[in-house]
C-alpha positions, 0 to 999 in steps of 0.5 A, a space after each residue: 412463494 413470492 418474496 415479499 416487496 417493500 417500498 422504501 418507507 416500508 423498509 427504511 422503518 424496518 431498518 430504523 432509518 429514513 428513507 433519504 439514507 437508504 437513497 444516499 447508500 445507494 447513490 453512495 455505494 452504487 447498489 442495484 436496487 430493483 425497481 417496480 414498473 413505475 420506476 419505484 424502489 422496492 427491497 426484499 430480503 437480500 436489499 433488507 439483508 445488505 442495508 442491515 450489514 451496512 447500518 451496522 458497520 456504521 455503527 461500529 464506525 466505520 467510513 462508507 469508504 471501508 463500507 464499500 471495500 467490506 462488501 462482497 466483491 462478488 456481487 454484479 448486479 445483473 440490470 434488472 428488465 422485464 422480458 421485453 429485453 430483446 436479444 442485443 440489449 441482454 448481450 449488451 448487459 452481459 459485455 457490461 457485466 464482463 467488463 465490471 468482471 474483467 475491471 476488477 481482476 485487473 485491478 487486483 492483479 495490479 495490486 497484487 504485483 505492486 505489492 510483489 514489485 514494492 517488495 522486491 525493490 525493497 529487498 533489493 534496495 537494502 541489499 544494495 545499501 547493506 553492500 555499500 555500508 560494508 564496502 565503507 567499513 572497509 575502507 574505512 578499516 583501511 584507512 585507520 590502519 595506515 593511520 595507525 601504522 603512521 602513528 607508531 613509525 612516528 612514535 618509533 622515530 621518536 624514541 631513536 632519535 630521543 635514544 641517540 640524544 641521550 647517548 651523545 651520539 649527535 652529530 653537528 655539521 660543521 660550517 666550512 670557512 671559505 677563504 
């Protein structure tokens, strides 16, 4: 059993949408729409299926930016060609799609290891700063028990010295005379 082909009008009226929105999705989002021998656009159910999801998603609200990362990432879709294709031209649409495949592996290996280093730095960096703050409370710590080691010598020299004075025990030098 075939699948059924609608042209855009057909299924812009289906969805409730006017066809220049279908078109600006699909610039938009670069979705493969199948296309007819003269070139028309036509959608079966899968098309109908993917623009339903993304009517819906706009109307929750959501940008074509967060559209385009809620689709499937699995899809590639393959060119569409008729059998005239010949050998190196299904060659080259299999390296193309190897490469949207390998374009994207690479893309989130490299988001998944920025996050993996972005943590690891993190760790690092407050580890680092942990250490520097401990060896500053510590010297810090140091630095006021001399203070206050200072204080209390100072504090005991006056206590002998206001101790002597009230004991008569001072003593005045006495100014020689020269003659």
């Amino acid at each position: 059993m075939k699948e059924k082909r609608r042209m855009i009008s057909e299924a812009a009226k289906e969805l409730g949408l006017e066809t220049y929105t279908l078109r600006a999705w699909e610039e938009e989002l670069k979705l493969n729409i199948p296309r007819n021998d003269k070139g028309y656009r036509y959608y079966g159910e899968k098309e109908l299926h993917t623009f339903m999801k993304i009517r819906d998603m706009r109307d929750e609200g959501m940008s074509m930016d967060e559209i385009k990362e809620a689709l499937p990432k699995n899809v590639i879709p393959f060119p569409a060609g008729g059998s005239s294709v010949g050998p190196q031209d299904k060659m080259e649409q299999f390296q193309n799609v190897m490469v949207k495949i390998m374009g994207r592996a690479l893309n989130e290996q490299k988001n998944q290891l920025s996050r993996e280093i972005g943590d690891q730095v993190t760790r690092q960096v407050a580890k680092e700063m942990d250490y520097q703050f401990r060896q500053k409370e510590e010297s810090e710590e140091k630095r006021f028990q001399k203070l206050d080691e200072l204080i209390r010598l100072q504090q005991q020299s006056r206590e002998e010295i206001a101790a002597t004075k009230e004991r008569g025990f001072f003593f005045k030098k006495k100014k020689r005379i020269r003659d």
